[in-house]
Structure formats: C-alpha cells, structure tokens
C-alpha positions as CSV (number, residue, x, y, z in Angstrom):
1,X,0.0,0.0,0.0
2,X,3.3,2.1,0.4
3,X,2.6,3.3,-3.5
4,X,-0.9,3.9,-3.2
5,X,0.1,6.4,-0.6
6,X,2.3,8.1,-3.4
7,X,5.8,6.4,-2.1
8,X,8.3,5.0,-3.8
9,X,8.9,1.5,-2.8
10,X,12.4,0.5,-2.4
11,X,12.0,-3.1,-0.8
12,X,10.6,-5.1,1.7
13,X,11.2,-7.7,4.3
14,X,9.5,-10.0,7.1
15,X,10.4,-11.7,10.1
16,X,8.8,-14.8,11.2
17,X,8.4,-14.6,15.4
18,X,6.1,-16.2,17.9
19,X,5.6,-13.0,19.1
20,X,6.3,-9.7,18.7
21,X,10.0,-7.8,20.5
22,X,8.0,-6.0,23.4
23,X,10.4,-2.6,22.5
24,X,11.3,-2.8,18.8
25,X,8.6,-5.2,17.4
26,X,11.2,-7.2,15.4
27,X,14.5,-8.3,16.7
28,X,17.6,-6.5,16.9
29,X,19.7,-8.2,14.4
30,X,16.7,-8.2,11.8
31,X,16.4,-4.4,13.0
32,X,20.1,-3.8,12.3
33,X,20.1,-5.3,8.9
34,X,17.2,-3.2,7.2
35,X,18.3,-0.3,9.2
36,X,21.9,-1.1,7.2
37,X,19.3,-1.7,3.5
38,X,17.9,2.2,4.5
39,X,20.8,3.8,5.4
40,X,22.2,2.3,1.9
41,X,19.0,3.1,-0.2
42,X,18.8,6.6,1.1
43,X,15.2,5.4,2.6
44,X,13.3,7.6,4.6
45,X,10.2,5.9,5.6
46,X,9.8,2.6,7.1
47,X,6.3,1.1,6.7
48,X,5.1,-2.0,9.8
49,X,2.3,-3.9,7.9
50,X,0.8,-4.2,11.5
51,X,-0.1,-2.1,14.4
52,X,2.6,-0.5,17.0
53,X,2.3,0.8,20.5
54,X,3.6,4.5,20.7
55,X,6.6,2.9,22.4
56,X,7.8,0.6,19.6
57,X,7.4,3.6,17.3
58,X,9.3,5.5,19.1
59,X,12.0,3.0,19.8
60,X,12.2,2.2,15.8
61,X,12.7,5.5,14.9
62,X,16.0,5.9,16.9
63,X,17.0,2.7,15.5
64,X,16.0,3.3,11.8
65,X,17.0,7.2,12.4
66,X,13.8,7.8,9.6
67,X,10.4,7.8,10.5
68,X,8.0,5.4,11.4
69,X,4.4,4.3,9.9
70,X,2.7,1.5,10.9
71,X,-0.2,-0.2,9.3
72,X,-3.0,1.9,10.9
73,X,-0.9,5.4,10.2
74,X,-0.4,4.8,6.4
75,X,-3.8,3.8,6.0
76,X,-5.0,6.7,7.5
77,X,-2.7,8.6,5.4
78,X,-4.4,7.0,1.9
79,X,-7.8,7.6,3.7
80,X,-7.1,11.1,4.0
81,X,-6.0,11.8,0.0
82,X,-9.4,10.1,-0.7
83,X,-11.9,11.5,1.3
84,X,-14.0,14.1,-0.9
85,X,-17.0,15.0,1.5
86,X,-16.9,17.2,4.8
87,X,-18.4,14.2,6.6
88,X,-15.7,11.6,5.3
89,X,-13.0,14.2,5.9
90,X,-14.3,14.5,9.5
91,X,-14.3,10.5,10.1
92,X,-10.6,10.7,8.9
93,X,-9.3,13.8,10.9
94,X,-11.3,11.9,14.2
95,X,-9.9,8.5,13.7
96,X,-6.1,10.1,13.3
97,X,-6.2,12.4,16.1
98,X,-7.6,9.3,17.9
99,X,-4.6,7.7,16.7
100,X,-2.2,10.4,17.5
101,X,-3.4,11.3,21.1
102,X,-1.5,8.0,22.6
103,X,1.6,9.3,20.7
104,X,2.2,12.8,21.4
105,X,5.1,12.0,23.7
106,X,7.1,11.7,20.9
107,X,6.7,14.7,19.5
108,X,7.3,16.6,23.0
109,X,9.4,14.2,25.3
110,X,12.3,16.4,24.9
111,X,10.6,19.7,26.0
112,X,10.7,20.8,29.6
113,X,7.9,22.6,31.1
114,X,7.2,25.8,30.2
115,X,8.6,29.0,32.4
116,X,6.5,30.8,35.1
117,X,5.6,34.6,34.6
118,X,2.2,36.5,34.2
119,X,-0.4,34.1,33.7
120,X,1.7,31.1,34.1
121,X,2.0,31.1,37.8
122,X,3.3,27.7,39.4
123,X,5.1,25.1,38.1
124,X,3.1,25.8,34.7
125,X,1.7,23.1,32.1
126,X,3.9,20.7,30.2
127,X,3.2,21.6,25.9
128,X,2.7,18.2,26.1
129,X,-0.1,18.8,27.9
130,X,-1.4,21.8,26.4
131,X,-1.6,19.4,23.1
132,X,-3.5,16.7,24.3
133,X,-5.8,19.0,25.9
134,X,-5.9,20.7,22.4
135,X,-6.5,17.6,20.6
136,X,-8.9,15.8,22.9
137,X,-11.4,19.0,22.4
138,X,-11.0,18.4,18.6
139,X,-12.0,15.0,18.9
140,X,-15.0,16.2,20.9
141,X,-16.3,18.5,18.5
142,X,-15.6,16.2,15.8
143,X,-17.5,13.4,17.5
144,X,-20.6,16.2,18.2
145,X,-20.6,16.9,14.5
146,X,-20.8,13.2,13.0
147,X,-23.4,12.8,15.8
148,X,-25.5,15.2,13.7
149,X,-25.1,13.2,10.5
150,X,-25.5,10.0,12.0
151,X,-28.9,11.9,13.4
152,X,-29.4,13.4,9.6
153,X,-28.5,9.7,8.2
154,X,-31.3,8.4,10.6
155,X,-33.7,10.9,9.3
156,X,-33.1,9.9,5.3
157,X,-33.2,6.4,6.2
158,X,-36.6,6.7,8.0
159,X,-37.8,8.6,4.8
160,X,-37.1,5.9,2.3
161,X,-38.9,3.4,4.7
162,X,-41.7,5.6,4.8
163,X,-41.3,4.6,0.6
164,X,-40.6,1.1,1.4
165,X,-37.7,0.7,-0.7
166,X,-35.5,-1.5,0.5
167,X,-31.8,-1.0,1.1
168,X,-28.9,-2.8,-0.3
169,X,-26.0,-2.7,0.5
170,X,-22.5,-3.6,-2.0
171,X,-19.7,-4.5,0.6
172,X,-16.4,-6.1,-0.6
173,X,-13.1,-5.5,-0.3
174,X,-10.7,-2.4,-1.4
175,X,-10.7,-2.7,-4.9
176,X,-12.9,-5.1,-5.5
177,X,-15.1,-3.5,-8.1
178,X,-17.8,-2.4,-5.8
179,X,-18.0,1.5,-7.5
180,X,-17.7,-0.3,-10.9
181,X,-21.1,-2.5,-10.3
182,X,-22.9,0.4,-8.7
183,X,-22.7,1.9,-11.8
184,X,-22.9,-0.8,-14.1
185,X,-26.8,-1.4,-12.5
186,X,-27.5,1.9,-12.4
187,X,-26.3,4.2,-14.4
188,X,-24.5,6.2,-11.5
189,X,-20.9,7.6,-11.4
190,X,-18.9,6.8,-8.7
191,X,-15.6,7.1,-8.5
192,X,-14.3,4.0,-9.6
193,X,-10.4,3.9,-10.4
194,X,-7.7,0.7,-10.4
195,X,-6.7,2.0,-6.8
196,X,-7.1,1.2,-3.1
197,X,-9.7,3.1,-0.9
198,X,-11.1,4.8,-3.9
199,X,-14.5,5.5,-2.2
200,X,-14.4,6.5,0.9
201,X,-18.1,8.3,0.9
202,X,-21.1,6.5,0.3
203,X,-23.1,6.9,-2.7
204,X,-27.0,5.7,-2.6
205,X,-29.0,5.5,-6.2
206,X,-32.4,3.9,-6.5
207,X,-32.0,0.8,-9.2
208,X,-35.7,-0.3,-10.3
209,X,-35.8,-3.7,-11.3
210,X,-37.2,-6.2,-14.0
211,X,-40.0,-6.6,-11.5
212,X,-40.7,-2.8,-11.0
213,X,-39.6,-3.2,-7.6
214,X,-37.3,-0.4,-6.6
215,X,-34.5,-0.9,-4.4
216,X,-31.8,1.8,-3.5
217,X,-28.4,0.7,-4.0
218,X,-25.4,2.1,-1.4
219,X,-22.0,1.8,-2.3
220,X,-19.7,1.5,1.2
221,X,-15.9,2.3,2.1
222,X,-13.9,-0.8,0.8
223,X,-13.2,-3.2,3.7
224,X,-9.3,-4.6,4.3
225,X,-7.7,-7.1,6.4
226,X,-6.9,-5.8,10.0
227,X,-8.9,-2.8,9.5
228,X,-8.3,-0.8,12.3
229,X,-10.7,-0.9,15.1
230,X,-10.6,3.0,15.5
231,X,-11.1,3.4,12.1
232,X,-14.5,1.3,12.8
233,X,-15.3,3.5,15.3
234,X,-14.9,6.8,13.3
235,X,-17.0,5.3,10.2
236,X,-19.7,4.1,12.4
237,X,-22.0,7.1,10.9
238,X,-21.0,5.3,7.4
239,X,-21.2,1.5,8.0
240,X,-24.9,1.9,9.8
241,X,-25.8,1.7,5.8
242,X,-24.0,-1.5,6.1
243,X,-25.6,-2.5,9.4
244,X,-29.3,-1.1,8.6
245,X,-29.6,-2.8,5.4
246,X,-32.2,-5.3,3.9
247,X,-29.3,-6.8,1.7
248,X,-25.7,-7.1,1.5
249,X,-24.2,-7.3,-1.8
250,X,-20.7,-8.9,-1.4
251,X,-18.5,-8.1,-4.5
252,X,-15.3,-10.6,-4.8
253,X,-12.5,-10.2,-7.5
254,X,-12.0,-14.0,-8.4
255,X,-8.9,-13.0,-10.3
256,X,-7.2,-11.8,-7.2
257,X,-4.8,-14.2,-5.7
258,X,-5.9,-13.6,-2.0
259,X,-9.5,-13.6,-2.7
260,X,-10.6,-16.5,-0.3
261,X,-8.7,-14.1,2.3
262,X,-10.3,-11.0,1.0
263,X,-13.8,-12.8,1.4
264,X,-12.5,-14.3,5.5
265,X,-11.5,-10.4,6.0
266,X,-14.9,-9.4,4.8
267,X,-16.8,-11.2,6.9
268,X,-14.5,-10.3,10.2
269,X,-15.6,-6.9,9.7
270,X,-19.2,-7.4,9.4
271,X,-19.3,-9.0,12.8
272,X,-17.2,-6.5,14.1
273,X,-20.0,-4.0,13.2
274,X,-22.7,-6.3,13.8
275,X,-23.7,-6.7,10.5
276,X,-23.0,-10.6,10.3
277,X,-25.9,-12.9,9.5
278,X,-27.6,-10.0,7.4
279,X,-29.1,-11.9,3.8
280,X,-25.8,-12.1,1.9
281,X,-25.6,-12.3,-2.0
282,X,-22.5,-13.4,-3.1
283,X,-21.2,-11.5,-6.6
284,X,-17.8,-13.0,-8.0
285,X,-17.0,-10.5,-9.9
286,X,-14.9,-10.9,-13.7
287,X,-15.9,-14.5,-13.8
288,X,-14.6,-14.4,-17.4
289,X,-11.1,-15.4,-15.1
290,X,-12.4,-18.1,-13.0
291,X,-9.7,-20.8,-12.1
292,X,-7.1,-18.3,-12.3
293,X,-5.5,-18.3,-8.8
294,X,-7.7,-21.5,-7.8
295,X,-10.5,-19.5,-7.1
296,X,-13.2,-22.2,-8.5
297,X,-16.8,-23.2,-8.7
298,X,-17.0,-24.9,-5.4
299,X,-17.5,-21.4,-4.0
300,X,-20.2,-21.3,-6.1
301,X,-21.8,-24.6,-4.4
302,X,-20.8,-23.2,-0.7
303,X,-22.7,-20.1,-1.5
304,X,-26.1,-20.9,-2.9
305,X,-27.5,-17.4,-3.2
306,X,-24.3,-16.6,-5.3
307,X,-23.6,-15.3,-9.2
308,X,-20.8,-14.7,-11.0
309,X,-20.8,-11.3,-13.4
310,X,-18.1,-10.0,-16.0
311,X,-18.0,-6.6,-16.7
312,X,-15.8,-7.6,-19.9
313,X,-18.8,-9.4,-21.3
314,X,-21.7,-8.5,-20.0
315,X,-22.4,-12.2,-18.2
316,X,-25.6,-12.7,-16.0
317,X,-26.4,-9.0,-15.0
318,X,-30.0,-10.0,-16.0
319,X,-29.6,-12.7,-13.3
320,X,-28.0,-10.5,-11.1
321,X,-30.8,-8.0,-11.2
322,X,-33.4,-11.0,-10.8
323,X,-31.7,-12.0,-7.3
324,X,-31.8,-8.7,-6.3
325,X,-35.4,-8.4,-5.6
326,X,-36.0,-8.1,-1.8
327,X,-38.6,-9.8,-0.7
C-alpha cells in the first residue's frame, strides 16, 4: 500500500516470530540489517504492515533514524488523500487524532515545562499537555458533529422506509469492483479507479428492477484485512448503511490471488459492526477469469444465493438484477 500512498517503494522484508519484540517489534539483528538496507537506499520511511504501540514507534525510529508508519498510520494517510466529503473528511481527521493522542510523547518528550511569569504562575503546564488537551477538544467536536449526521443519516433512512424501498448494501473488499457495479446497475458515477480506498463516501442510487420493484443501491468504504478498530469507530456514521440494510451485496474479485482471504477479512468486519448474518448475496466479480489463482466453482456450491458477473462481457447482469429483488 506504500505506493498507493504516493511512495516510492524501495524493498521489503518479514520476520517470522512467535511473538512480537515488546520494545522494537522485530529483533535486533533483523532491525540492524534493514536499518543497514535504509541507510544504503537513502530510505526515509519505514512502513510496519501491522499495528505499533507508541513505544515501539518510538524506539524504531531511533534505530532506523527515519520515521515510522505503521499499518493503521499509512492507511490513515491514503484515507485522508481520498476522502471528498466534509463528513468523510471528519471521520478521517477523528480517527487520526484518535490515533495520534496515545503518541504525542514523541513529539514533546524532549521539551521541559514551560517558564513561570504573568499568567503562568506555578510550576506551569507541560506543551505536552497543552496538546492533548488541544487535541482531545477536537476530537469532541468532531465526535458532536458526526453525531449530527449519523442523526441526519437516521432521518433519510426513516424517509425511504416511509417509501418502502428496500436497502442494499454492495460490501467487498478495497478494490474489488464495488464502485464499478454500482454503476454498471444503475447508471450512476462513482468514483471507480484501479486503486485502493477509492470511495471513501457512500453513494445511494435507486435501481428499479425487471420486476418494478425499486431498491436503493449504497456503495460503502472498501473493507481490508486488519482494518483498524478506530477506524470502525470513526466510520460508524457510514457502516450503519451497512448495518441497517435489507441486503448485502458482497462483490469478490476471483482474479485476485488472495481472494478467499479477502472474502474471510470481509466477513471479520461485518461482525465487528454487527452486520453478520444480514441476507448475503454473493457476486464473483470478472468471472470471465475463474480458475485463475484457484479460485473455483466450489465457491459457487458453498454459496447458494451466489452469481458470477463479467463486466468484460456482459455475463448474467440479468440474473444479477433478478436475485436482487428483496422480498
């Protein structure tokens, strides 16, 4: 994900541990060699495709002498060069300062406190203090403001029930072709580009179907493997489309080589948001490349409410739209 942030990736590396180094997260002598690879390279950002504590980060960054992003920070950083709308811009500036707040003793541990004088009687107040007293009343006003979507979301939502149209839902993972198929059915246009994390805000279009039936269609923020738990929390006004809807549509790129993973990483977060168990219709998407990566047609027989599309050539939208009817 390092280039879909807009770096320049040198090289990579793993460890394989039990468990992770309390203080550095990897070892010292695998530490020692890619710091050796960075220092050679000219590198000056390390990426962790996992989470670390404010102390590991801090720790690495003396070692490497560069700076530190771990999986949740460069995410964050891709969310924040997608997000279009006020609303999604506010779910990304509330999950990083929620992400930063822990961490702010790096940025200050070297400071001492601040001088008395006029105003500043007593032993005074740490910056580091001042800062997190800063950024906790951001994230309070932030919170207060997605409070009044999620009331306005509410609001919307009652008003289409009012129309009884039913609500689906198109989940998947990043990337997975869930803009493409929203507009594909209905003529919309959502962002859809070869690129993680393209849609960050949801779009809802009403698709009426061979029936008559009308049915509004929501495309959702792309789901990944170890998604964040705070950045859960922050797109809770978002995912309640996910959680309130009649049906989910799960998109899955057969031609990706980790799509059996993709689909397990799926599912993991729609328990996490209590969304698990909804009425699930599976869509294996470019079906014109089944078998490629082993991706076969037993995942059509372990998912029986399940069709396989091709944008390429046009296969079984008709059947598509026909399972789409919501009873």
């Amino acid at each position: 994900m390092g280039s879909a942030a807009g770096g320049d990736v040198i090289g990579d590396g793993t460890q394989k541990w039990e468990q992770p180094v309390a203080g550095t997260f990897i070892r010292t002598g695998k530490a020692d060699h890619f710091t050796d690879l960075c220092r050679k390279e000219d590198v000056d950002t390390v990426i962790f495709d996992d989470e670390l504590s404010p102390a590991q980060s801090r720790n690495l960054e003396r070692v490497f002498n560069c700076k530190i992003l771990d999986r949740t920070s460069l995410i964050l950083d891709i969310f924040a060069q997608r997000a279009r709308t006020k609303e999604g811009k506010l779910q990304i500036e509330l999950a990083q300062l929620q992400h930063l707040l822990p961490r702010l003793t790096r940025f200050w541990g070297h400071l001492s406190r601040q001088k008395g004088g006029i105003g500043m009687r007593g032993d005074g107040e740490t910056q580091l203090e001042t800062d997190r007293r800063r950024v906790q009343d951001r994230i309070a006003r932030i919170a207060d403001e997605l409070d009044v979507v999620r009331r306005q979301r509410t609001t919307q939502r009652n008003g289409r029930q009012r129309n009884q149209w039913p609500l689906a839902s198109i989940v998947g993972y990043t990337n997975a072709g869930k803009s493409t198929l929203l507009n594909a059915l209905t003529g919309a246009s959502s962002l859809a580009e070869d690129k993680v994390f393209a849609t960050l805000d949801p779009m809802t279009r009403r698709l009426r179907l061979p029936t008559n039936q009308n049915v509004l269609l929501t495309d959702t923020v792309g789901f990944i493997r170890k998604l964040p738990h705070g950045l859960v929390e922050a797109f809770k006004a978002t995912l309640e489309e996910v959680v309130q809807a009649d049906l989910l549509v799960h998109v899955v790129d057969v031609s990706h080589p980790q799509a059996d993973d993709q689909i397990a990483a799926v599912n993991s977060v729609l328990e996490e948001i209590g969304a698990a168990g909804k009425p699930t219709l599976m869509v294996f998407y470019k079906v014109d490349r089944l078998g490629v990566n082993g991706f076969g047609s037993n995942h059509f027989d372990a998912s029986p409410d399940a069709v396989g599309i091709s944008a390429k050539t046009g296969e079984a939208i008709s059947q598509l739209l026909a399972l789409l009817e919501i009873k």
